[in-house]
Z-matrix of the N, CA and C atoms (Angstrom, degrees):
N
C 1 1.440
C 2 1.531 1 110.43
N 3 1.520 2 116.83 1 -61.68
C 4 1.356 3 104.85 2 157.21
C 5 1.498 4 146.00 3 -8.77
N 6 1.814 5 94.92 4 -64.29
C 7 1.265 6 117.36 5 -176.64
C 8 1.737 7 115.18 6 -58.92
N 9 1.541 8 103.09 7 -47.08
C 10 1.517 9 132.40 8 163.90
C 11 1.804 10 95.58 9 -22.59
N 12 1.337 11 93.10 10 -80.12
C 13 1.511 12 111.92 11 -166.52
C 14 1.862 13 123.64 12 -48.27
N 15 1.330 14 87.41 13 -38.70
C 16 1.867 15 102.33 14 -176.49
C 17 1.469 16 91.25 15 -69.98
N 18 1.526 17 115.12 16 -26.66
C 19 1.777 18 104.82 17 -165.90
C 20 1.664 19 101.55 18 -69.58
N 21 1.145 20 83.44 19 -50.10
C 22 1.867 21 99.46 20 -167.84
C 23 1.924 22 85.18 21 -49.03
N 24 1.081 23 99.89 22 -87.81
C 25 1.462 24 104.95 23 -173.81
C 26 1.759 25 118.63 24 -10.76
N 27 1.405 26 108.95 25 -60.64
C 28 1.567 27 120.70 26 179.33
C 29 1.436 28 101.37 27 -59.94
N 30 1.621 29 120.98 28 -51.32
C 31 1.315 30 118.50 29 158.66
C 32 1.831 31 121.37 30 -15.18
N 33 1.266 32 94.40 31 -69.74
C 34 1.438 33 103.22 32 -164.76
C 35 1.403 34 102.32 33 -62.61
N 36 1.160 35 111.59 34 -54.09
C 37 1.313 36 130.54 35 -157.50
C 38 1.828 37 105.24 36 -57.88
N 39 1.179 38 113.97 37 -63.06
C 40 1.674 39 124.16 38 158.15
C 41 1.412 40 107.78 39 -34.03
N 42 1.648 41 122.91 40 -48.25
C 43 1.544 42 113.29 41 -162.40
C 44 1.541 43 105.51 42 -75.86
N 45 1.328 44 113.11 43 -28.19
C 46 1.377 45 118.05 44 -175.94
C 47 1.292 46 100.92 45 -87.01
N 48 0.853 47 152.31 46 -31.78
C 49 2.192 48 143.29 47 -163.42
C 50 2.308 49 70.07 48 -102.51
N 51 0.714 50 147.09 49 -86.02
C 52 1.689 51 119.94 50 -178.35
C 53 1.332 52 123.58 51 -19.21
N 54 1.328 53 119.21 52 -61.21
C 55 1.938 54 124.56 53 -176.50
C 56 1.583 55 100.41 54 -68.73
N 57 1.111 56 135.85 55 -36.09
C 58 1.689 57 127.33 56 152.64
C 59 0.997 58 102.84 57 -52.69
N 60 1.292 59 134.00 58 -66.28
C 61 1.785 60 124.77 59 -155.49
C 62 1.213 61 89.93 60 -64.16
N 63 1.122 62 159.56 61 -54.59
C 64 1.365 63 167.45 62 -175.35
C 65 1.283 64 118.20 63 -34.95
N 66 2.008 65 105.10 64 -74.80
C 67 1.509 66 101.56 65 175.99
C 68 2.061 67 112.75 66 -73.57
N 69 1.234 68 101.06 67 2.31
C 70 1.932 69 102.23 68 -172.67
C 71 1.978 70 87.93 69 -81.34
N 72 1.080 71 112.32 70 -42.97
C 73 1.527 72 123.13 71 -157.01
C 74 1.902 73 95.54 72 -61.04
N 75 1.115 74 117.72 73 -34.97
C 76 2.236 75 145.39 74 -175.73
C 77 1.281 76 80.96 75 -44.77
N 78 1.552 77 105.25 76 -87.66
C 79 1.594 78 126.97 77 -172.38
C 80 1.395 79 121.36 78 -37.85
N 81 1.164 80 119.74 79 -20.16
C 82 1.734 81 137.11 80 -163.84
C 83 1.215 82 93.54 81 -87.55
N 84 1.745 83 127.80 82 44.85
C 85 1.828 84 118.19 83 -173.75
C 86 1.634 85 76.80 84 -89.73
N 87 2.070 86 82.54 85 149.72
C 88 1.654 87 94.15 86 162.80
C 89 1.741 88 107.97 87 -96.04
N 90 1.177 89 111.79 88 149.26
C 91 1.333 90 128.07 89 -175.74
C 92 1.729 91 108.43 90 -136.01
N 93 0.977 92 110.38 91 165.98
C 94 1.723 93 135.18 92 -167.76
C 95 1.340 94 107.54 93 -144.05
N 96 1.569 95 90.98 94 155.36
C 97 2.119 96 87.29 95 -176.65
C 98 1.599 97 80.06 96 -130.78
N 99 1.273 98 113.99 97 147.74
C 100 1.761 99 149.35 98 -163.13
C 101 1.616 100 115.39 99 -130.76
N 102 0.891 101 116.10 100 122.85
C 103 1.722 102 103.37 101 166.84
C 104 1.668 103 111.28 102 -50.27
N 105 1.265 104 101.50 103 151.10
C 106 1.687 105 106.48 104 164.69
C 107 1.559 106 107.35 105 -82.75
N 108 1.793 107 126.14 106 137.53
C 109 1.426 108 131.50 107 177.83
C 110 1.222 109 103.95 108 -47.04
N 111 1.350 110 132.23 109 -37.69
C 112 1.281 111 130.08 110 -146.59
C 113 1.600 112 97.65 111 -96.30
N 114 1.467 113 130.39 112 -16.69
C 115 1.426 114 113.70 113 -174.45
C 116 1.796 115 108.02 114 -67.02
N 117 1.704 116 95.79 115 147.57
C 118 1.991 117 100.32 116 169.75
C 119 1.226 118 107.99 117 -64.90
N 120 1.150 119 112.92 118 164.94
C 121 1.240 120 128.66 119 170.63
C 122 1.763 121 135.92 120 -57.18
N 123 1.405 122 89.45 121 -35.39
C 124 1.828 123 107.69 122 163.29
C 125 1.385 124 96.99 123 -54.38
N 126 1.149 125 117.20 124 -89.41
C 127 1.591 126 127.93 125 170.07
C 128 1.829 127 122.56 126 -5.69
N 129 1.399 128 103.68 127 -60.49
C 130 1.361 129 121.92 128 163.10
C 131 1.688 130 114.01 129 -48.35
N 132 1.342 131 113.02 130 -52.31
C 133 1.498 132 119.79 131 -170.54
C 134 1.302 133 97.85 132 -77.48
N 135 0.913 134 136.63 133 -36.08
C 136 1.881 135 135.99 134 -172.70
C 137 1.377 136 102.47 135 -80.24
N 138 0.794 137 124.84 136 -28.93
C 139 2.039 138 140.46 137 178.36
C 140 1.404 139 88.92 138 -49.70
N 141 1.531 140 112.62 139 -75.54
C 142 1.295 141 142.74 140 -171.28
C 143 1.495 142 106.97 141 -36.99
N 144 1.307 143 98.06 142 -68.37
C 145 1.486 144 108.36 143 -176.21
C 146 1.345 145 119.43 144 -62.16
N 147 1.506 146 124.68 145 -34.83
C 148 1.407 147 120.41 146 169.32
C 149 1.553 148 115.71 147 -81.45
N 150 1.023 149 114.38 148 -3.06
C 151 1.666 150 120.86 149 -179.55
C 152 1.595 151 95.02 150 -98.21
N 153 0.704 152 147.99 151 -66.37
C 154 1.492 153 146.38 152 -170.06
C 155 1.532 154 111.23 153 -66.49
N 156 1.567 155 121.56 154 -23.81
C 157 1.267 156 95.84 155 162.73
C 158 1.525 157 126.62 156 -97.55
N 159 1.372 158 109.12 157 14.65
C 160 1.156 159 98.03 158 159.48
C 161 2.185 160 128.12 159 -129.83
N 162 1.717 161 94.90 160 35.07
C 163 1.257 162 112.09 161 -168.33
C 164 1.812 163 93.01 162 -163.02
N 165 1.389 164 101.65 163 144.48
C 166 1.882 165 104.00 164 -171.06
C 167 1.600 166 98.30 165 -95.34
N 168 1.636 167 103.82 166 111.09
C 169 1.099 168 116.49 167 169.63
C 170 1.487 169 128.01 168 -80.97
N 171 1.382 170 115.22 169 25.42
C 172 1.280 171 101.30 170 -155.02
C 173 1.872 172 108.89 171 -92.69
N 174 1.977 173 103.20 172 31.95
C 175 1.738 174 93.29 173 163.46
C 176 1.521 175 109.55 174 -82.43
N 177 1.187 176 94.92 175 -20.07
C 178 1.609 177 93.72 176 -173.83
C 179 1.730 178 113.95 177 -66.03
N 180 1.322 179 120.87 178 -19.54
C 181 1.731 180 126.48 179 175.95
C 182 1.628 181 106.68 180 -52.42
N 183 1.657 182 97.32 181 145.18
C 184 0.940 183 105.29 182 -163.99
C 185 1.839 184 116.24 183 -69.99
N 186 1.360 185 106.16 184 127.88
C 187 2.001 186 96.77 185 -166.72
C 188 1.650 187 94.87 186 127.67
N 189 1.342 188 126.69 187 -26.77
C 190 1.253 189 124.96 188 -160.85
C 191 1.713 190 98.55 189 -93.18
N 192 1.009 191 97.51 190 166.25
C 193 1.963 192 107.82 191 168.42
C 194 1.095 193 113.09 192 -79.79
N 195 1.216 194 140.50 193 -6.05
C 196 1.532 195 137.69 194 174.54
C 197 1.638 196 111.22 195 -118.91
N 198 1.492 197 100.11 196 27.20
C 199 1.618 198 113.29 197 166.77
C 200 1.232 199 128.32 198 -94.62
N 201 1.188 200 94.54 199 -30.50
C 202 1.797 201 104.43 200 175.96
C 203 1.994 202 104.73 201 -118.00
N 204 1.473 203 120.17 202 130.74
C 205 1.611 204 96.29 203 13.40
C 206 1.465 205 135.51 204 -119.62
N 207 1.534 206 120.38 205 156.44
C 208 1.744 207 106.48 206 -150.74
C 209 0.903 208 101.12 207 -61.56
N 210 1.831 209 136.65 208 112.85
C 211 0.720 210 117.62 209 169.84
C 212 1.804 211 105.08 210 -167.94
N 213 1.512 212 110.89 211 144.29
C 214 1.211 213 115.99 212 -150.07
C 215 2.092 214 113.88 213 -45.19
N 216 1.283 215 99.63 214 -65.53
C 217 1.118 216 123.24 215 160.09
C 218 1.811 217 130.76 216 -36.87
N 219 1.544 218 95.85 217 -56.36
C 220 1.877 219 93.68 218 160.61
C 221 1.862 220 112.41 219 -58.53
N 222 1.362 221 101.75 220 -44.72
C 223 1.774 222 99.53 221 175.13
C 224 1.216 223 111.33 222 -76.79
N 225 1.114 224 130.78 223 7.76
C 226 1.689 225 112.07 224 149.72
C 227 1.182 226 131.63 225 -124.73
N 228 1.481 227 109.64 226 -3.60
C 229 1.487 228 118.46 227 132.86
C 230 1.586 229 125.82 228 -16.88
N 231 1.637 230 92.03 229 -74.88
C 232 1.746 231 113.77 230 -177.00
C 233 1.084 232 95.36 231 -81.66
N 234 1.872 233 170.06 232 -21.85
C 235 1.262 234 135.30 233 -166.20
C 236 2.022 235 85.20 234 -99.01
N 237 1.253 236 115.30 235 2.96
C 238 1.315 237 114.83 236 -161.45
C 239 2.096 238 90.64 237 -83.47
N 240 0.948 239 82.36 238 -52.14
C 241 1.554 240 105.60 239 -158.04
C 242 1.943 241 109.52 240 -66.46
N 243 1.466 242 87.83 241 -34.69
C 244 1.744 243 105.41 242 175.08
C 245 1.356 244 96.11 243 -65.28
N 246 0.751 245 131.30 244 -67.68
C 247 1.656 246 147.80 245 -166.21
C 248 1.454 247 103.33 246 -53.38
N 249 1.520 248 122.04 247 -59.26
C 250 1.895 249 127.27 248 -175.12
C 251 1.720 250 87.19 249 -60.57
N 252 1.571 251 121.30 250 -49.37
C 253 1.455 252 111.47 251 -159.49
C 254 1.353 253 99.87 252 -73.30
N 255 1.402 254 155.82 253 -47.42
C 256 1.205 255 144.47 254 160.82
C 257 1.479 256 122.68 255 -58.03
N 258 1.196 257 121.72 256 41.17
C 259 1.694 258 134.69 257 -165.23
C 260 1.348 259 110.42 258 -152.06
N 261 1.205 260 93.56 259 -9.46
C 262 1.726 261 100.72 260 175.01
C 263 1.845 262 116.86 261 93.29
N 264 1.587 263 114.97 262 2.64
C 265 1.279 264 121.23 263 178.17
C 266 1.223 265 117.02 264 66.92
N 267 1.172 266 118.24 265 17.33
C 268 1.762 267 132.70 266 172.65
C 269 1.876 268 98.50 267 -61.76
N 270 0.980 269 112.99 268 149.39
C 271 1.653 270 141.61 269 -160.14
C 272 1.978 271 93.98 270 -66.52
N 273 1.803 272 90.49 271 -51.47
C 274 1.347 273 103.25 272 179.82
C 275 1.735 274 122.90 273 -63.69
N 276 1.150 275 110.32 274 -26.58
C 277 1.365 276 116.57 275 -174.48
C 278 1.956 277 107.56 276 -85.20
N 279 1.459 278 118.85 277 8.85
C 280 0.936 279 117.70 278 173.56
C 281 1.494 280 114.66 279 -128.59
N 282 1.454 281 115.04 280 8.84
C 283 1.525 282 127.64 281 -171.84
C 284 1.296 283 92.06 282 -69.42
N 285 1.771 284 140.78 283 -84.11
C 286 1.287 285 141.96 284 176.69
C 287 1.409 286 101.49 285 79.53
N 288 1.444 287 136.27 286 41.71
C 289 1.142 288 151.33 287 109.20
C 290 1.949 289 75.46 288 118.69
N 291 1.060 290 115.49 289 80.77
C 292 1.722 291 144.47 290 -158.85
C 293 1.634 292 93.79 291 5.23
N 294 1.404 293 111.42 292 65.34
C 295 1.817 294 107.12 293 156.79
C 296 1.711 295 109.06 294 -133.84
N 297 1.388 296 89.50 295 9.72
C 298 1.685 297 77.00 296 153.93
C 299 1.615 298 127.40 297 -118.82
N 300 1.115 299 133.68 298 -162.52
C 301 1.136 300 143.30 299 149.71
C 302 1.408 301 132.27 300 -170.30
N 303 1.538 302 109.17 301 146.94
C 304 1.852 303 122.49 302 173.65
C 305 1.302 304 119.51 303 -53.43
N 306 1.064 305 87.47 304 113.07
C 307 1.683 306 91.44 305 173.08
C 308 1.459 307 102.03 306 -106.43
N 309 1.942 308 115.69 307 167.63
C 310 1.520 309 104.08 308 168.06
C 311 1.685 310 88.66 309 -135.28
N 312 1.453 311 105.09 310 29.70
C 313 2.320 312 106.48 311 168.95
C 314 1.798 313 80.82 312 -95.75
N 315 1.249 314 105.64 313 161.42
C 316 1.352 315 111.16 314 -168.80
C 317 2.104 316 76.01 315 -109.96
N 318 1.329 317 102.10 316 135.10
C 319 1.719 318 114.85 317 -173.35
C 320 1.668 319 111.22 318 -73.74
N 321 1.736 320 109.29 319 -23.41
C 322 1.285 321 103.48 320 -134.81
C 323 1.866 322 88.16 321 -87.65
N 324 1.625 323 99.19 322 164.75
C 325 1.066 324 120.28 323 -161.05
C 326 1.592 325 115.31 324 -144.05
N 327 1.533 326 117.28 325 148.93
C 328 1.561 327 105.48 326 174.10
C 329 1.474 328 135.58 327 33.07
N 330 1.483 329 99.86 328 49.98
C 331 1.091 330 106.51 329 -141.44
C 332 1.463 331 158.32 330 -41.48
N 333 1.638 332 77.18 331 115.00
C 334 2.025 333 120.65 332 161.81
C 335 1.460 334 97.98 333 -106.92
N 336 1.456 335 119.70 334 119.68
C 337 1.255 336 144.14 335 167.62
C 338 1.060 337 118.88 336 -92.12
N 339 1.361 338 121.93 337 102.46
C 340 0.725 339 139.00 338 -179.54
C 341 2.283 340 125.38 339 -56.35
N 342 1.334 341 67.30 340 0.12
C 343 1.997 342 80.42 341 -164.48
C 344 1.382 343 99.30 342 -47.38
């Protein structure tokens, strides 16, 4: 009877630490941070510049898949996104003084990976 009981128990106990792992696993969306269309171009280049010095931008060099296309906005997209993804993907690490934003479409293209 005991034995009965510990089963049931482990039973429960497994189904519940599972239906957490379950609904925690929902929440686990991957997301990317993007420039907003509407930021200037100053804005764009300083993005750039503070994202690359503290994350190695070098897909964006010219020859790489995340070079084309040349263009202000695609490169700060990706030094945007390198930078939120080495930051841990916190909401804050993609603000960039409100010219970026979360996306959860994965951006990357021809492949530029977005990872």
């Amino acid at each position: 009877m005991a034995r009965a009981a510990l089963s049931s128990y482990s039973l429960f106990l497994l189904c519940t630490i599972m239906s957490g792992w379950v609904s925690n696993v929902a929440y686990a969306q991957k997301t990317w941070c993007v420039a907003k269309p509407s930021s200037d171009p100053v804005t764009l280049q300083n993005n750039i510049n503070y994202a690359c010095s503290h994350v190695d931008c070098r897909v964006m060099q010219k020859g790489c898949p995340c070079n084309s296309p040349d263009n202000l906005i695609n490169h700060a997209s990706i030094a945007m996104n390198l930078y939120y993804q080495c930051k841990g993907r916190n909401p804050w690490n993609c603000h960039f003084g409100n010219s970026g934003l979360v996306t959860i479409t994965d951006p990357s293209y021809d492949g530029c990976s977005y990872e």
